[in-house]
C-alpha positions as CSV (number, residue, x, y, z in Angstrom):
1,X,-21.0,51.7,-32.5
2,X,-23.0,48.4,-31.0
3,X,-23.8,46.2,-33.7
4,X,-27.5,44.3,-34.0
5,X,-27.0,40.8,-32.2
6,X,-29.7,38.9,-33.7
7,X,-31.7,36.9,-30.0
8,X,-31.8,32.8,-31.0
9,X,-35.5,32.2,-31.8
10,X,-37.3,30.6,-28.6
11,X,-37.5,26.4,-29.4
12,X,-41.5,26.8,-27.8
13,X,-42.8,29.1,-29.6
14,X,-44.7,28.2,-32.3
15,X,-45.7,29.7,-36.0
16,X,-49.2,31.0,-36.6
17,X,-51.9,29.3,-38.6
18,X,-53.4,30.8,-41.1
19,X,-56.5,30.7,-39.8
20,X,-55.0,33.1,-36.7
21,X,-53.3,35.2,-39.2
22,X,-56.4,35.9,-40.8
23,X,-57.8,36.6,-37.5
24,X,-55.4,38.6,-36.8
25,X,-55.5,41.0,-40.0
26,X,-59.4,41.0,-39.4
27,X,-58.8,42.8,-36.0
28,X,-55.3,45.0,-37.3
29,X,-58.3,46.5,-40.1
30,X,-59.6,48.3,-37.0
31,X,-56.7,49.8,-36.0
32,X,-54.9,53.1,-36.8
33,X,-51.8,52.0,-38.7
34,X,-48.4,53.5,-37.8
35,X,-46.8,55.5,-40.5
36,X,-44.9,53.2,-43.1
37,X,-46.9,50.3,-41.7
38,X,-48.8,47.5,-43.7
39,X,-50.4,44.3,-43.0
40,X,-49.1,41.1,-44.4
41,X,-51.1,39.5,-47.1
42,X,-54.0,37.3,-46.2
43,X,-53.6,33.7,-47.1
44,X,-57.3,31.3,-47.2
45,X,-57.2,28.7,-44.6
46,X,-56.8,25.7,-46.7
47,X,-59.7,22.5,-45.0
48,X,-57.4,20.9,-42.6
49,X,-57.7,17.2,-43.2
50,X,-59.2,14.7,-40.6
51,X,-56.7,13.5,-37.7
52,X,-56.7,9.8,-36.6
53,X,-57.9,10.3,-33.0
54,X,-60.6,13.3,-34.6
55,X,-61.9,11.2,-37.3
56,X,-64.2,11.2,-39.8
57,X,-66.5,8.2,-38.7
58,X,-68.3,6.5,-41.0
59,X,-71.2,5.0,-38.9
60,X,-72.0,3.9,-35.1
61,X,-73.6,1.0,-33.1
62,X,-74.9,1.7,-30.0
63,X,-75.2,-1.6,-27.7
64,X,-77.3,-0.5,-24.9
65,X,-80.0,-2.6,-23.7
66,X,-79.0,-5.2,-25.3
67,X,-78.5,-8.7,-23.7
68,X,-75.0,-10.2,-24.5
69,X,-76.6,-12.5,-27.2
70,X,-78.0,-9.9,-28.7
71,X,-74.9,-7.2,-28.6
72,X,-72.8,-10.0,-30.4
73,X,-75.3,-10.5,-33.6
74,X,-75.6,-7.1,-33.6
75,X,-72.1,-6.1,-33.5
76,X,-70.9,-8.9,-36.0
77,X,-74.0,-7.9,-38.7
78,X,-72.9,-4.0,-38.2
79,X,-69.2,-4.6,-38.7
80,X,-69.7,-7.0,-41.7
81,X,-72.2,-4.8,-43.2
82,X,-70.1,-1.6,-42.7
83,X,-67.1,-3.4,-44.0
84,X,-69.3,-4.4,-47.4
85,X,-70.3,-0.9,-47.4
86,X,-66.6,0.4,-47.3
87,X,-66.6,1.6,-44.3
88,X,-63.4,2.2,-42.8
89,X,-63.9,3.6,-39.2
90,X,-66.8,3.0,-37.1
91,X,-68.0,4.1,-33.3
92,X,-69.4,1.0,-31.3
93,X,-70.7,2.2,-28.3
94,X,-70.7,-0.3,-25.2
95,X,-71.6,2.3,-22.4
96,X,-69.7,2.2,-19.1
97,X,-71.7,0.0,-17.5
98,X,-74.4,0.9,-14.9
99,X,-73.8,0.8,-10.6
100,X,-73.7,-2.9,-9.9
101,X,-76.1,-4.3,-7.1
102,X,-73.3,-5.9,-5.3
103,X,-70.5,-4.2,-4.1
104,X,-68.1,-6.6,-4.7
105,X,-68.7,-5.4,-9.2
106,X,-69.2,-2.1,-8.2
107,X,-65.5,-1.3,-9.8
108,X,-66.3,-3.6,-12.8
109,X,-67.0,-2.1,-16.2
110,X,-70.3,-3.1,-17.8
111,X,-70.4,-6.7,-18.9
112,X,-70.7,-5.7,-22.7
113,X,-67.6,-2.7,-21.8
114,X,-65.5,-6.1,-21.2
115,X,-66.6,-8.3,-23.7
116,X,-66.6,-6.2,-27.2
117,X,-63.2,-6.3,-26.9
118,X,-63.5,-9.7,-26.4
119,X,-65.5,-10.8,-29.8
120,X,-63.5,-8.1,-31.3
121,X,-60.2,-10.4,-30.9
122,X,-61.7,-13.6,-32.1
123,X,-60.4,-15.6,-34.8
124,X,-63.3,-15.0,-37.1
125,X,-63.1,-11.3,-36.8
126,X,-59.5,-10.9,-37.9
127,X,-60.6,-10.4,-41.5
128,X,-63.2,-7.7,-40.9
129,X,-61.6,-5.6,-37.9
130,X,-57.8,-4.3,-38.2
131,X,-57.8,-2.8,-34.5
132,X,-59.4,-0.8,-31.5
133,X,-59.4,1.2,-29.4
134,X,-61.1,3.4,-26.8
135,X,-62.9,6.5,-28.2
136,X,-62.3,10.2,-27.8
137,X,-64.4,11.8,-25.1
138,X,-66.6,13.7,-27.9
139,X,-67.4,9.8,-29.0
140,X,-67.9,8.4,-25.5
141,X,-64.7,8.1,-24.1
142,X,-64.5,4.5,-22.1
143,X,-68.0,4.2,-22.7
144,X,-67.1,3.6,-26.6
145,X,-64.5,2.0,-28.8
146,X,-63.4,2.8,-32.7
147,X,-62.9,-0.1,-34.5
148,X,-60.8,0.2,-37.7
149,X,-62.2,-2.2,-40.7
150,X,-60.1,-3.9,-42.8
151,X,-60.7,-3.3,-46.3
152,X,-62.8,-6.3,-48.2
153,X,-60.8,-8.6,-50.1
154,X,-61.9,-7.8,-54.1
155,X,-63.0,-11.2,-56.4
C-alpha cells in the first residue's frame, strides 16, 4: 500500500484575505454543494489600517501659479500652520513644471519642482518638517511631494 506523501507548500503562494474569503463564500452560496461538503466560516474584514506610502493625508498646498516669492510664504505659513494644527502628513504640490521656451530647459523640472525641496532643507525648517519625499501617482506623482511634520514641541 502507497502511503500519502504530503507535497512541500509552494514558498509563492500566498494566504487569502478575508475580504477574498468572504468573496469567495458569497459566490460558493450559489453553487450546488458536493455531498458532505461545507463552507468555512465567514470571518468580517477587520478596516485595514493606513500604509505609509497610501496615507491618510491630513491637508494639501497646491503651488501653481504662484511666483517663487510667493510659493515660499505660502509653503512656510501652510506647513507652520498644519504643524500647529497637528497635522502630521501633508501633500504640497509643485506641479511638473510646464514645456520651457528654450530648448536648452526643456529637460528641467519646473522651477518651484526644484526648489521646494530646496526651502524644505533649510536650517529653519528642521523643526517643522521631519522629511520628504515624492508622492504616489494618486497624489501627483513627481508633480507632488509629502512632507512629514514634526510634532510641536509642548510648553
Amino acid at each position: 500500500m502507497r502511503e500519502a506523501v504530503e507535497k512541500p507548500r509552494r514558498s509563492d503562494l500566498r494566504r487569502l484575505s478575508e475580504e477574498e474569503i468572504a468573496l469567495w463564500a458569497e459566490v460558493a452560496k450559489s453553487v450546488a454543494r458536493r455531498r458532505g461538503a461545507s463552507l468555512p466560516a465567514v470571518v468580517e474584514p477587520k478596516p485595514t489600517p493606513p500604509s505609509h506610502k497610501g496615507a491618510t493625508v491630513d491637508s494639501a498646498i497646491d503651488l501653481h501659479g504662484m511666483n517663487q516669492a510667493q510659493a515660499h510664504q505660502a509653503l512656510r505659513g501652510f506647513l507652520v500652520h498644519m504643524q500647529a494644527r497637528g497635522a502630521k502628513l501633508v501633500i504640497v504640490v509643485t506641479g511638473k513644471g510646464g514645456k520651457q521656451a528654450s530648448p536648452v530647459w526643456a529637460d528641467e523640472p519646473g522651477v518651484l519642482r526644484r526648489l521646494v525641496p530646496q526651502w524644505l532643507r533649510e536650517a529653519d525648517m528642521r523643526a517643522v518638517v521631519v522629511g520628504f519625499e515624492e508622492a504616489g501617482r494618486a497624489h501627483g506623482g513627481a508633480g507632488a511631494l509629502y512632507v512629514r511634520l514634526r510634532r510641536r514641541e509642548r510648553r
